[in-house]
C-alpha positions in Angstrom: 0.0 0.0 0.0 1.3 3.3 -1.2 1.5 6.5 1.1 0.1 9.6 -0.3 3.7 10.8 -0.8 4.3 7.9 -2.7 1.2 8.9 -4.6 2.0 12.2 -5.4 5.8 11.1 -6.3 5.1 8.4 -8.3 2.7 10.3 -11.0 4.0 13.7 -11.1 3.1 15.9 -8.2 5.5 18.2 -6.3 4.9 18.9 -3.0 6.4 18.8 0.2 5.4 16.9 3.0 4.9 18.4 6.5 4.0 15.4 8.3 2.0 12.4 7.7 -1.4 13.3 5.1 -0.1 17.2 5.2 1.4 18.7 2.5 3.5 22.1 1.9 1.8 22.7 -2.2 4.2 26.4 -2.9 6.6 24.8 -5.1 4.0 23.4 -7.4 2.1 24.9 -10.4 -1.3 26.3 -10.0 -2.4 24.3 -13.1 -0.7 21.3 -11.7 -2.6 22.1 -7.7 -5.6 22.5 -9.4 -5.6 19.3 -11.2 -4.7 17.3 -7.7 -7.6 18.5 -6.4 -10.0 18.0 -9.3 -8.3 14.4 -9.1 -8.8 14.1 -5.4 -12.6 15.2 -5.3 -13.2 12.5 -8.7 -11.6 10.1 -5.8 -14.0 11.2 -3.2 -11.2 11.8 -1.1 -12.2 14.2 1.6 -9.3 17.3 2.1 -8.6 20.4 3.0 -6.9 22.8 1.2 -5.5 26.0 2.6 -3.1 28.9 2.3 -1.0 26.8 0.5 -1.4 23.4 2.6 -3.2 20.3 1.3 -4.2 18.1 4.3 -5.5 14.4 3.4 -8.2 13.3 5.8 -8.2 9.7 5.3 -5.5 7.2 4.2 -4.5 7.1 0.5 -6.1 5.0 -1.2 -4.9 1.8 -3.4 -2.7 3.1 -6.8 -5.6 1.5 -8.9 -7.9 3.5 -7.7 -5.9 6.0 -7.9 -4.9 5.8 -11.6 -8.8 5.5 -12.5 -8.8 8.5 -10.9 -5.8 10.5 -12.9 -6.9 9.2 -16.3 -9.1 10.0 -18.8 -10.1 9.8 -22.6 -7.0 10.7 -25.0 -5.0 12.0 -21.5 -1.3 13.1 -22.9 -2.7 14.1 -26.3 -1.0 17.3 -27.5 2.1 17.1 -25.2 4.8 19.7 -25.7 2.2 22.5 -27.6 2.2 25.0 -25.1 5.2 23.8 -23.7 8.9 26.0 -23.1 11.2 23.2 -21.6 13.8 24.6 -19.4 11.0 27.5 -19.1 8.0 26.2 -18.0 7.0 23.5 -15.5 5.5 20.5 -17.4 1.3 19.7 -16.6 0.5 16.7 -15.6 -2.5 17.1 -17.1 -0.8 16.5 -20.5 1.3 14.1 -19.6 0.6 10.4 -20.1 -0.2 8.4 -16.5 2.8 6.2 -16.7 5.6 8.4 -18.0 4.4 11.6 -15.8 6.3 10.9 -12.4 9.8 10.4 -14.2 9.1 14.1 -16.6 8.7 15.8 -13.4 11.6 14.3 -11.8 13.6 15.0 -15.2 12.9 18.5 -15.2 13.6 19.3 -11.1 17.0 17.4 -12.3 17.8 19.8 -14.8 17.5 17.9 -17.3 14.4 19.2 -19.6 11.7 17.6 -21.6 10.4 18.2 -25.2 8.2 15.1 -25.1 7.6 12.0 -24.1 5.2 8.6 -24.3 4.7 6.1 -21.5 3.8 3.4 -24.3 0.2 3.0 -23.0 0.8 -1.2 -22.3 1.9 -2.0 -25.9 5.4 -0.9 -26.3 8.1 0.8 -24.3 8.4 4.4 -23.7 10.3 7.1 -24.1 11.4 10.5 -23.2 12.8 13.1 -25.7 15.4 15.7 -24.3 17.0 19.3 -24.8 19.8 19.3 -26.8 21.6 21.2 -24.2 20.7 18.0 -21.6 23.9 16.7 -20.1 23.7 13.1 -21.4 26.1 11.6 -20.0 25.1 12.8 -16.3 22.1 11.3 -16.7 23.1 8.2 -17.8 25.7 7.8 -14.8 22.1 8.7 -12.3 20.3 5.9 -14.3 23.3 3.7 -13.6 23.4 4.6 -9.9 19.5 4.2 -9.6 20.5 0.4 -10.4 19.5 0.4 -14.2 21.7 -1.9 -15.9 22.0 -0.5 -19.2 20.8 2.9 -20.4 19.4 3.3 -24.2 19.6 6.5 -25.7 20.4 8.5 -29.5 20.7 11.9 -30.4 18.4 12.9 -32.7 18.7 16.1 -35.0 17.4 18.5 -32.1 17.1 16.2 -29.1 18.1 12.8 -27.2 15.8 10.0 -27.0 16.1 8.0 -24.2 14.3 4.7 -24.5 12.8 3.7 -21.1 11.5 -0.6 -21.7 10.2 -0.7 -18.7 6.4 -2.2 -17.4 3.9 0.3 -16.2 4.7 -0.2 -12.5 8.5 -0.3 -13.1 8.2 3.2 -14.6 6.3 4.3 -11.6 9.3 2.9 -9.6 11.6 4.6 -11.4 10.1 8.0 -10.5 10.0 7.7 -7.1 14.0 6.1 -6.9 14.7 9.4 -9.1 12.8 12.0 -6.2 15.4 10.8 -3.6 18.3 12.3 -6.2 19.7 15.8 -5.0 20.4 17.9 -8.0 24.5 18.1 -6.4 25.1 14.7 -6.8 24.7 14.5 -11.0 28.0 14.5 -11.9 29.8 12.8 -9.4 29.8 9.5 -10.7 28.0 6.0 -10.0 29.7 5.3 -7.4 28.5 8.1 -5.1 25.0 7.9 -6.1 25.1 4.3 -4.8 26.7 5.6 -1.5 24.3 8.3 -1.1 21.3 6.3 -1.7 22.7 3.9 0.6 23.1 6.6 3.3 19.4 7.5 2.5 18.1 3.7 2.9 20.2 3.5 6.2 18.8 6.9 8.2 15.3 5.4 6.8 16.2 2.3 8.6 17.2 3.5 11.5 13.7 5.8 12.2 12.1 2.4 12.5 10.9 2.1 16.0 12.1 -1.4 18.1 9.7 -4.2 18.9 8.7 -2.0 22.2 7.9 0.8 19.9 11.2 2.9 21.4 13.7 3.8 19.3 17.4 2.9 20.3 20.6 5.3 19.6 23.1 3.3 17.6 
């Protein structure tokens, strides 16, 4: 069962989160906010949204459910019209469910968008990228994030990064790539690995014992 964190990660959304179900929405578009919402209410997910802060008021729900509730009719059509990469934040809206998370994630990276396809279940997807995208930065966080081999080709005005991946495994993806700080690209496999260790350890260690106490190591 996914958190709403999770949630938010996996297809798109930026926000921060304040504590559990309560969420920070500043750094995210208005477009982008009010398309949460409209998804939310389509949920029938009760909420509360105010000054800024989205509070959940009930668990999140299961990622189905969820999806049926981000989806609709020709979603993703049209892609990249009204869209300045390095500019403008992408909308979600026009994105396609699968392929959303990971253009978000792209974009906070640095490394911007002109289109993309999550391959709607009957082939693989892809992204397409600025010709100013550092390639070979992004292919050393794809290594780090435990991909084992990264396909790309430069086009005439852009990279194409293949992504043949399953639906969920592009979901995945996304949220691995929201744990990457912008100051790492560039400093080699290696240290993404350590740093996402370091990550997976201070999770770790915030488990509470058996006696629900935690213990200083």
């Amino acid at each position: 069962m996914k958190t709403w964190k999770q949630l938010f990660i996996r297809h798109g959304w930026m926000l921060a989160e304040l504590e559990d179900n309560r969420f920070n929405c500043n750094k995210e578009t208005e477009a982008n906010l009010q398309f949460l919402l409209e998804c939310l209410g389509k949920a029938n997910v009760k909420f509360v949204f105010n000054q800024g802060v989205l509070i959940l008021l009930e668990k999140a729900i299961e990622e189905e459910k969820w999806i049926e509730s981000i989806d609709f009719p020709e979603r993703g059509r049209g892609e990249g019209l009204w869209f300045q990469p390095g500019q403008e934040s992408p909308k979600v809206r026009e994105l396609d469910v699968y392929i959303s998370g990971i253009v978000r994630q792209l974009n906070r990276l640095g490394f911007y968008t002109a289109g993309s396809c999550d391959g709607h279940g009957r082939r693989g997807a892809h992204v397409m990228l600025t010709e100013e995208c550092n390639i070979e930065w992004l292919n050393v966080m794809l290594l780090g994030l435990g991909i084992k081999r990264v396909y790309w080709r430069e086009n005439r005005n852009c990279y194409h990064l293949q992504l043949p991946f399953s639906q969920n495994e592009l979901l995945d993806l996304a949220e691995k790539m929201s744990l990457i700080d912008k100051s790492w690209l560039g400093q080699g496999v290696d240290f993404i690995r350590e740093q996402l260790f370091y990550l997976q350890l201070e999770q770790l260690l915030m488990i509470p014992g058996v006696s629900g106490k935690n213990f200083i190591i």
